[in-house]
N, C-alpha and C positions, 0 to 999 in steps of 0.2 A: 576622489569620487565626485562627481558633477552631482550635485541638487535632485535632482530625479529618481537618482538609483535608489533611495532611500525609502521611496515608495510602488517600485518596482515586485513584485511578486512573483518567482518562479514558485512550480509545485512538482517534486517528482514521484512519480510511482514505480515502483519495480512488484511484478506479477511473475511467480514462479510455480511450476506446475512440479509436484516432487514424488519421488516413486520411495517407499521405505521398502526395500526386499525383505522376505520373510515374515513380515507384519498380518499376522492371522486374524485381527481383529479390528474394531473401531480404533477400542481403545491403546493397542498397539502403536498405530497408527498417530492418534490423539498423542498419547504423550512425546515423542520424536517430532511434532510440530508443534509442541508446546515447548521441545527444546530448543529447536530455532528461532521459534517468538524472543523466546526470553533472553537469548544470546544475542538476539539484534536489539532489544530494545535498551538491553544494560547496556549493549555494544558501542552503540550508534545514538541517535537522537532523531529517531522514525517511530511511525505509529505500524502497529505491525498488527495482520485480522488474518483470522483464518476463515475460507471461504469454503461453503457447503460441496464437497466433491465428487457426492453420490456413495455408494455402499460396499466402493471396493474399498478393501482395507490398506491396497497398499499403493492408492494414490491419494497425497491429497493437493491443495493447494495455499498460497499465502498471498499477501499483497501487503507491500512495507509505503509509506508516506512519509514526506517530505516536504518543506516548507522553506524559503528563504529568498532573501534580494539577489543573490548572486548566480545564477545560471552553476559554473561548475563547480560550485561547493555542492550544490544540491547531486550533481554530475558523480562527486568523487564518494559525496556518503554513499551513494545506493548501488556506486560500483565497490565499492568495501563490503557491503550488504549481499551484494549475489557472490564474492570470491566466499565470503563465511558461506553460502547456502552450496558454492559449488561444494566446497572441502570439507563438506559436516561428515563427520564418520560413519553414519547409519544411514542417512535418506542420500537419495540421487537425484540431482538436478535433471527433469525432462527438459525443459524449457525455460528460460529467464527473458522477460522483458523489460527493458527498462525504460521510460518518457522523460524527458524533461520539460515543461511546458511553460509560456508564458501563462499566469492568468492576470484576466482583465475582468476589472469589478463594473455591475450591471450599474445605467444610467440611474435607476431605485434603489433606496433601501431597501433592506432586508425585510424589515415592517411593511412597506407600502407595497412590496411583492406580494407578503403575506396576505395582505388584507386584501389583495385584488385577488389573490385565488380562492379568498374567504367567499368573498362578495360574487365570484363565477360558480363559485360551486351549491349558493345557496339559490342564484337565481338559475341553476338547472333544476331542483327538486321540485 
């Protein structure tokens, strides 16, 4: 490995949009993306959220995260991550996306972001 890679950051996301058939309720619903939460997160090593879907019962959605120096490690977990969301026994895959991206950290700290949005937001009031 060259010198660099070691501070190199990829980030991935995989967003999947899921249909449970039969699912007459929230909480229906809720607990079969509480199943797949939980089978990716023991599964894999992703942060796994469930995102607000609206009040049908029988869609909802996820969004798994990912983190590391290496472009396709982060590649292979989150493609591990949509075959479990394809093959899950109860919900249906609508839609899977998955990003792989570089990130690049701002010229400022995190602090001095802070405080500058402290310091705009106090001289708008």
């Amino acid at each position: 490995m060259r010198g660099d890679d070691a501070s190199r950051v990829f980030v991935g996301v995989l967003s999947a949009e899921i249909r449970v058939r039969g699912a007459r309720s929230l909480k229906d619903r809720r607990q079969v993306l509480l199943s797949i939460r939980d089978r990716l997160r023991h599964g894999f090593d992703v942060s796994v959220h469930e995102l607000p879907a609206g009040e049908d019962p029988q869609t909802g959605r996820i969004v798994c995260t990912t983190a590391g120096n290496v472009r396709r490690t982060s590649e292979a977990i989150l493609g591990r991550c949509a075959e479990l969301v394809r093959t899950h026994p109860v919900a249906e895959a609508e839609r899977i996306d998955l990003d792989v991206f570089r990130w690049h950290p701002s010229e400022q700290s995190w602090e001095e972001r802070m405080l500058g949005e402290l310091r705009r937001e106090g001289s708008d009031g």
